[in-house]
C-alpha positions, 0 to 999 in steps of 0.5 A: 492897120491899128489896135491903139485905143480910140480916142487917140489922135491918127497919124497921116500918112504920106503915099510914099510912106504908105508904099514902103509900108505896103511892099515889104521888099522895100530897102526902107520897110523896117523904118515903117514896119510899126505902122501897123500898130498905129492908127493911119489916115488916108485920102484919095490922093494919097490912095491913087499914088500909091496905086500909080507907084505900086503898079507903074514903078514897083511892077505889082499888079492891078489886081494885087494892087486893087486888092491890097489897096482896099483891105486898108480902106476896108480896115474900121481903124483907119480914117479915111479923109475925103477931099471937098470943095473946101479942102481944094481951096484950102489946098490953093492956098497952101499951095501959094504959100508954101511953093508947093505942087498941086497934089501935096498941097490937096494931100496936106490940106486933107489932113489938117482935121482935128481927128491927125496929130502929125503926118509922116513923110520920106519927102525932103521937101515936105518934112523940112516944112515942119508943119503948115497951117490954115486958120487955126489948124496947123499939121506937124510934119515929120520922117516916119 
């Protein structure tokens, strides 16, 4: 996705962002289009709703979904987070404190390392957070 130098910091995104990034049909791709000149980060989660979304509500299929879907993990310039213990619990907490749903309190927990400057997302609810922080890592939010 990126040719940008690199000891810049990476950008995470949101799975909604990742599909309208991915599907160039959709109404919203242009708004993403310079993605491709950044460097991303991923994780699971967010990998696995992109997938779910691809294929159960945009129709792709399995096999064009799998196949685009790990040439961007295959991609060096994209820094895919695992999730672990530690960020499950993480994620709890940001859960609890910030009222939000299990799966975008994991996705944000993931993406609160030293290595993401900022996460993109189309989710209202999550961009008008701002930012979240644990400790002494916090993570901006913002629209891409």
């Amino acid at each position: 996705m990126a040719h940008a130098r690199r000891d810049q910091k990476h950008l995470a995104l949101d799975s909604n962002v990742l599909i309208t990034y991915l599907d160039r049909e959709h109404p919203q791709h242009d708004r993403v289009r310079s993605l491709a000149f950044k460097q991303v980060a991923l994780n699971p989660t967010v990998v696995h709703e992109t997938y779910h979304a691809l294929v159960f509500k945009l129709k792709w299929t399995p096999e064009e979904t799998g196949r685009v879907l790990r040439e961007v993990l295959n991609d060096a310039d994209v820094l895919f987070l695992n999730q672990t213990r530690e960020t499950t619990r993480i994620g709890l907490g940001l859960a609890e404190r910030y009222a939000l749903g299990g799966r975008d309190a994991l996705i944000l927990a993931s993406f609160l390392d030293p290595s993401v400057s900022e996460m993109v997302s189309f989710d209202k609810p999550i961009i008008a957070l701002g930012k979240v922080a644990h400790g002494r890592r916090e993570l901006k939010i913002r629209p891409p």
